[in-house]
C-alpha positions as CSV (number, residue, x, y, z in Angstrom):
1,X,123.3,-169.6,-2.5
2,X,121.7,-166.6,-1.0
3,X,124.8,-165.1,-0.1
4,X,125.9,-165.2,-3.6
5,X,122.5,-163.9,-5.1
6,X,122.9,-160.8,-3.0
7,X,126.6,-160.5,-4.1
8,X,125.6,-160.9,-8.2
9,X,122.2,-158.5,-7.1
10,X,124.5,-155.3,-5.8
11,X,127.2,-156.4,-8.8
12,X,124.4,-155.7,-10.9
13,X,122.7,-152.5,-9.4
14,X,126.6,-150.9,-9.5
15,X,127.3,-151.4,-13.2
16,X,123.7,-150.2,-13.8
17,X,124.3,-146.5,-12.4
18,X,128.2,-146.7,-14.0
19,X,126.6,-147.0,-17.2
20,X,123.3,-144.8,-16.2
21,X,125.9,-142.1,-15.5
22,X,127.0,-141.7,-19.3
23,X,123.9,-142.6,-21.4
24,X,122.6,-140.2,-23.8
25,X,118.8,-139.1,-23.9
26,X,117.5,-136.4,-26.0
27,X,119.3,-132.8,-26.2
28,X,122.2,-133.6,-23.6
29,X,123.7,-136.3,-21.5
30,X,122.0,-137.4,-18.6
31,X,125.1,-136.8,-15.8
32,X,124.4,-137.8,-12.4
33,X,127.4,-135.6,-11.3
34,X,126.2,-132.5,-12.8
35,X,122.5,-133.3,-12.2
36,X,121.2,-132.1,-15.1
37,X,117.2,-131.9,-16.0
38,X,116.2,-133.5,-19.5
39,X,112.5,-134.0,-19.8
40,X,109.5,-134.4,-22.7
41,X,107.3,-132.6,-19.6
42,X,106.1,-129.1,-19.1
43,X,105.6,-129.8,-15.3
44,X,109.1,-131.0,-15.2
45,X,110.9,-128.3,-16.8
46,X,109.0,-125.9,-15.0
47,X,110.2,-127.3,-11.8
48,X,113.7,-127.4,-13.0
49,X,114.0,-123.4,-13.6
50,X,113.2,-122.9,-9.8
51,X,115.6,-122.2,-7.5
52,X,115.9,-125.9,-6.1
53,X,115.8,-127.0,-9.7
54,X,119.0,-127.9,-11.8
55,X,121.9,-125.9,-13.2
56,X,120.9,-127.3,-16.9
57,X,117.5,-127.7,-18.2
58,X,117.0,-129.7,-21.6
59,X,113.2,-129.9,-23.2
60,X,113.3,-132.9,-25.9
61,X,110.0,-131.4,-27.4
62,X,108.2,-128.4,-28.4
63,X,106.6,-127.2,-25.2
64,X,103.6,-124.7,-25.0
65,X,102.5,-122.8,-21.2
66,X,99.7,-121.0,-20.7
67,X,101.6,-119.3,-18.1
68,X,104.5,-117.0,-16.8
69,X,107.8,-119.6,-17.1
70,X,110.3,-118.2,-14.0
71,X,114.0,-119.3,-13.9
72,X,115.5,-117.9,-10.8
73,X,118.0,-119.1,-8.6
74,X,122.0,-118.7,-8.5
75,X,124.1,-122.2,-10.0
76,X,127.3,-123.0,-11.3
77,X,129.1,-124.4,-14.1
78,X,128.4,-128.3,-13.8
79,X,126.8,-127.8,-10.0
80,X,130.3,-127.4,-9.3
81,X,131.0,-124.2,-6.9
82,X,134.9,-123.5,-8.0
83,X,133.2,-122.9,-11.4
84,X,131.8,-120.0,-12.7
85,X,128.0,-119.3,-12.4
86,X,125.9,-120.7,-14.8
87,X,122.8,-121.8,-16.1
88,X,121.5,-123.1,-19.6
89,X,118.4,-123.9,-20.8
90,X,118.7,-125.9,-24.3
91,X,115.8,-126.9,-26.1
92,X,117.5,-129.3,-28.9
93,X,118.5,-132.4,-29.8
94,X,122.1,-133.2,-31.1
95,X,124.4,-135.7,-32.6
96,X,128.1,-137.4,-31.4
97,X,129.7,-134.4,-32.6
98,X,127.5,-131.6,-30.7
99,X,126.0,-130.8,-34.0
100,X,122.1,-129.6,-33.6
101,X,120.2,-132.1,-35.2
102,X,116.6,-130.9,-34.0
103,X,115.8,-127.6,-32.5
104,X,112.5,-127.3,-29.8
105,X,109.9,-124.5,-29.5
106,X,109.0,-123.4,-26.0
107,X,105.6,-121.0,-26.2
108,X,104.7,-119.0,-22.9
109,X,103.1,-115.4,-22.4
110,X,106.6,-114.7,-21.0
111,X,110.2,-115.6,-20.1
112,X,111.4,-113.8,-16.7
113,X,115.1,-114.5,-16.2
114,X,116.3,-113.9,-12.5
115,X,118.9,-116.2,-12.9
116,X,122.6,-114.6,-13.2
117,X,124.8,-116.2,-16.2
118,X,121.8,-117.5,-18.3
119,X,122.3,-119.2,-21.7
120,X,119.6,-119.8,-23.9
121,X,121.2,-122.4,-26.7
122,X,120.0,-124.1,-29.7
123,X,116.0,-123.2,-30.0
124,X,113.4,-121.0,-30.1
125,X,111.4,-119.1,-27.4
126,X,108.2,-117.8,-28.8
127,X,107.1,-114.8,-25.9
128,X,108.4,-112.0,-24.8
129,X,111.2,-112.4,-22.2
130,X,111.9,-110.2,-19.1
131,X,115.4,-110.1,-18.0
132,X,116.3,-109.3,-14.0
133,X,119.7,-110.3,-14.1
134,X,123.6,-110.2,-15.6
135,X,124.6,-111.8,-18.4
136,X,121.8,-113.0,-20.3
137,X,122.8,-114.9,-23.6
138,X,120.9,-116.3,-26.7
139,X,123.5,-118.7,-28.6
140,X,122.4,-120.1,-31.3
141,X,119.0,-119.2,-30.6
142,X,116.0,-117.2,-31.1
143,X,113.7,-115.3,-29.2
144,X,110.2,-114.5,-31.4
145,X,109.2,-111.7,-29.3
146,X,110.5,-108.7,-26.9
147,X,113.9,-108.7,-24.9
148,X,113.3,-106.4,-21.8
149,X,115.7,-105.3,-19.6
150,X,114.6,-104.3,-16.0
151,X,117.7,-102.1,-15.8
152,X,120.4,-100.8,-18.2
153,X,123.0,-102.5,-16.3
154,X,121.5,-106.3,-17.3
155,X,120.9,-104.7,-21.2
156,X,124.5,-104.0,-21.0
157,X,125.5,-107.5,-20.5
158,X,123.6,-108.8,-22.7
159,X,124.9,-111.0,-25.7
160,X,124.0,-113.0,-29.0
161,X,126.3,-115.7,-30.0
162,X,126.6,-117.9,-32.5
163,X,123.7,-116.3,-35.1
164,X,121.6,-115.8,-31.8
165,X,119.0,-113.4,-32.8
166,X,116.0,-111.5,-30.9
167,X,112.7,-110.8,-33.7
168,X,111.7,-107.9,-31.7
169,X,112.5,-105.1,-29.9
170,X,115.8,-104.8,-27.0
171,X,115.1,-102.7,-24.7
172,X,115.0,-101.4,-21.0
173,X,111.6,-101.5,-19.6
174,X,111.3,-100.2,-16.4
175,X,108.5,-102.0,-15.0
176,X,108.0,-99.4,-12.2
177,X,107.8,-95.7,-11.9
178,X,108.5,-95.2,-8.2
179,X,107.7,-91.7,-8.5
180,X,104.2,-91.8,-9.7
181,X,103.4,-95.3,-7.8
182,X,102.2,-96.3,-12.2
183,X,103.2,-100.0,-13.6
184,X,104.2,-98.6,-17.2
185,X,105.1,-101.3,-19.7
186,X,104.9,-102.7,-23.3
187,X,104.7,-106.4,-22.1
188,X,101.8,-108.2,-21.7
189,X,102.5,-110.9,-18.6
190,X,103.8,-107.6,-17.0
191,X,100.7,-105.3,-17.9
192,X,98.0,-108.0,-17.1
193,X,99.9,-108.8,-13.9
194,X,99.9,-104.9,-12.8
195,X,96.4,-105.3,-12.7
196,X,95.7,-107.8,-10.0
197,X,94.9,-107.5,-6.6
198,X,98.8,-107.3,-5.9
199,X,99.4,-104.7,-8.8
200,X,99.7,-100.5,-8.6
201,X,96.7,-98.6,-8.8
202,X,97.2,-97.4,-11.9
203,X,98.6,-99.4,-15.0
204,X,99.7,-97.5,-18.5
205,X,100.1,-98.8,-21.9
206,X,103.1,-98.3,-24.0
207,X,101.9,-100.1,-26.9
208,X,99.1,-102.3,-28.8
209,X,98.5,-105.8,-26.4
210,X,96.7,-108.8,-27.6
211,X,95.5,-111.5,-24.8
212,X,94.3,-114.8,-25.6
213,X,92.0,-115.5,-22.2
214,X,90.3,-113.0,-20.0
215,X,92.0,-110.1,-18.5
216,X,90.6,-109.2,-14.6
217,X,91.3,-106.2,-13.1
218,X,91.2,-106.7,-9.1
219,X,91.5,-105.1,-5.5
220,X,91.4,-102.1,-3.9
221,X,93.0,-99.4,-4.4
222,X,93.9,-95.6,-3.0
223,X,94.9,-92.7,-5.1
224,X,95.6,-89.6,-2.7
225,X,93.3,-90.6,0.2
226,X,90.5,-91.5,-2.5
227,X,89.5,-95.3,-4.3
228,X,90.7,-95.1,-7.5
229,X,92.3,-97.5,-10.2
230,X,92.9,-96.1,-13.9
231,X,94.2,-97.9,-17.2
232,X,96.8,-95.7,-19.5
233,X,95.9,-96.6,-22.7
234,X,97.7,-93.9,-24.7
235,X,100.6,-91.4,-24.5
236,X,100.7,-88.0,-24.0
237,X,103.2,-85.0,-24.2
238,X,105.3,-82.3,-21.9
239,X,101.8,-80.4,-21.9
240,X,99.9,-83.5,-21.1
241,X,98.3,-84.0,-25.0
242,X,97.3,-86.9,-25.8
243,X,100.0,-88.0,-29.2
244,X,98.8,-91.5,-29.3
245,X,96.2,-94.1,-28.5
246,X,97.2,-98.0,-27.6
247,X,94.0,-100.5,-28.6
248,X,94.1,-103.5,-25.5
249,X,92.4,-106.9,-27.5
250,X,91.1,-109.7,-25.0
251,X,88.3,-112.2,-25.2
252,X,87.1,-110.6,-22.1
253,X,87.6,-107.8,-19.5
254,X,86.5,-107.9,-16.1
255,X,86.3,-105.1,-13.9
256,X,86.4,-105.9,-10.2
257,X,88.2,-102.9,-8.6
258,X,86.1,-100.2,-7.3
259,X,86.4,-96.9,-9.3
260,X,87.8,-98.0,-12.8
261,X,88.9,-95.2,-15.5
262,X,89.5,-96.6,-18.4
263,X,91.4,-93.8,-20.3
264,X,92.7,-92.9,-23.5
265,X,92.7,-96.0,-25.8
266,X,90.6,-99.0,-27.4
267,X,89.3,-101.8,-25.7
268,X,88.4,-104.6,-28.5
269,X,86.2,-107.0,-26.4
270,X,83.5,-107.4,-24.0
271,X,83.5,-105.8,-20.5
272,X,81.7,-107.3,-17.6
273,X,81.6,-104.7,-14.9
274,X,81.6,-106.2,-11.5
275,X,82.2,-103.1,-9.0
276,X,80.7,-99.0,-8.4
277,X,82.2,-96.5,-10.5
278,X,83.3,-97.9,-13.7
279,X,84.3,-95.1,-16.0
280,X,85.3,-94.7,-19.8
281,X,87.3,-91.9,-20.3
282,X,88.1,-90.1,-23.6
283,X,88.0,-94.1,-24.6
284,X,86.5,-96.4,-26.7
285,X,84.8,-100.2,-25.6
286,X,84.7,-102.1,-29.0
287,X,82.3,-104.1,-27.6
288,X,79.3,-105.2,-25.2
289,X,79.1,-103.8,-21.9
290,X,77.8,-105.7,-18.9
291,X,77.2,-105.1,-16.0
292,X,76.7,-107.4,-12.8
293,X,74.2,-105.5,-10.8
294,X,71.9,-102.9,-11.9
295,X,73.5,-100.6,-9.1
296,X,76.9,-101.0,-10.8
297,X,75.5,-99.9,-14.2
298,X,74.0,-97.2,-12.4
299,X,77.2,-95.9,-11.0
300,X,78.8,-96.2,-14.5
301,X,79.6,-92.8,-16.6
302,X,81.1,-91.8,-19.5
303,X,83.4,-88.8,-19.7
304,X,85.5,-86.8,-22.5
305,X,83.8,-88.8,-25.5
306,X,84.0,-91.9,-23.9
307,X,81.9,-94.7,-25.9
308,X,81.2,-98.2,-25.9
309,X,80.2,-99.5,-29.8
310,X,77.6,-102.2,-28.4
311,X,75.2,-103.2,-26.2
312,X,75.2,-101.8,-22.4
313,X,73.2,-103.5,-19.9
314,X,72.5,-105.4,-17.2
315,X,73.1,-109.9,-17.1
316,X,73.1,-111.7,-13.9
């Protein structure tokens, strides 16, 4: 009797993953050959996009994230390696026929794609997306923000299929100036990541940026031998006028490097000063100005019509 209970018990456990293997859930079906991620969680579909994550990733919801989403990581076709590399991300829902039934909205300050091969089917990415690898494609799809390109090369194999569509601009956006050491960009995951502790020393504006939460500008930084950390806020021309000012809107911004400049544009907020030698520049702070220490307020200047349009004092 036992024998026969363990006999009907693994009789049971194999027809459960035969028919495991082809049931449908959500957007795709789940395959355990091709080991594909389908999942109604953030968390999950994070994890899938990393580079020990899954060659398909299907959200079956609308899906907001506060931060950076990453895919990275080289896959194939099917997780099979004699096909061609792949990798798809597919927020929708469709029918027996592979019609789209429901399409999914995934939110996030921005989209990096360091995965080769890409595809982007059947939803809607609301964000700006960064692209740092070949053959990036929206099918079916649409972006509700920026496409950057990292280099002309990935912009180049770039494609829209199926009424694919970008509402915003595509363009190259080269992160980096080696030259001048600058982090010079339009986006805004890019710009507020420029200024942290492992950012450049000085960070410049190509454009108007709105942040939801508190931007921090951190670490230490060396300019020619000297501390020094500057914000671009404008643009200038060949004789180094300035043509144009960019306005930087944020609940909050917190200065922590030593030796701030603030130059050239708007910033729509309050600051809270936390470091020596905060400077506005030829600038404008719409907003209060605080300061940590009365030492740090001391240190503070303004310079070439700099102004802050509120209160400036000290709060412990």
């Amino acid at each position: 009797m036992k024998r026969f209970s363990r006999i009907s018990l693994m009789f049971l456990l194999a027809l459960v993953v035969l028919v495991g293997a082809a049931v449908s859930v959500g957007a795709q079906e789940v395959d355990l050959v091709t080991a594909a991620s389908i999942s109604d969680n953030p968390a999950a579909i994070e994890k899938a996009m990393g580079e020990d994550g899954t060659w398909i990733i299907c959200p079956t919801t609308d899906m907001t994230f506060s931060s950076e989403l990453v895919i990275e990581g080289t896959f194939h076709n099917k997780d099979d390696s004699s096909r061609d590399i792949y990798r798809k991300v597919g927020p929708y829902d469709q029918d027996d026929d592979h019609n789209v039934t429901e399409r999914y909205t995934i939110n996030a300050p921005q989209f990096t794609v360091k995965s080769p091969n890409l595809k982007f089917q059947g939803g809607i990415f609301v964000g700006d997306v960064l692209v740092e690898a070949n053959g990036f494609t929206i099918d079916d799809a649409t972006v509700v923000g920026n496409v950057y390109f990292t280099k002309a090369e990935y912009k180049d194999s770039f494609v829209t299929e199926e009424g694919g569509q970008v509402i915003g601009e595509t363009k190259v956006q080269a992160d980096v100036d080696l030259v001048t050491g600058a982090s010079v960009t339009g986006n805004p995951a890019s710009f507020k990541k420029a200024l942290g502790p492992d950012g450049i020393w000085l960070v410049a504006a190509t454009n108007d940026l709105v942040f939801n939460s508190e931007i921090v500008v951190a670490g230490k930084f060396d300019n020619e031998g000297e501390v020094a950390r500057e914000l671009a806020l404008y643009k200038s021309d060949e004789n180094h006028n300035l043509v144009e000012r960019y306005t930087i809107t944020a609940p909050q911004f917190t200065v922590e490097s030593p030796n701030t400049i603030f130059a050239g544009g708007y910033f729509v907020g309050d600051v809270y000063v936390k470091s020596n030698g905060f400077t506005v520049e030829d600038a404008t702070v719409v907003g209060d100005l605080y300061f940590a220490s009365e030492e740090y307020k001391n240190s503070f200047k303004t310079i070439e019509g700099g102004k802050v349009l509120g209160e400036t004092k000290v709060v412990k």
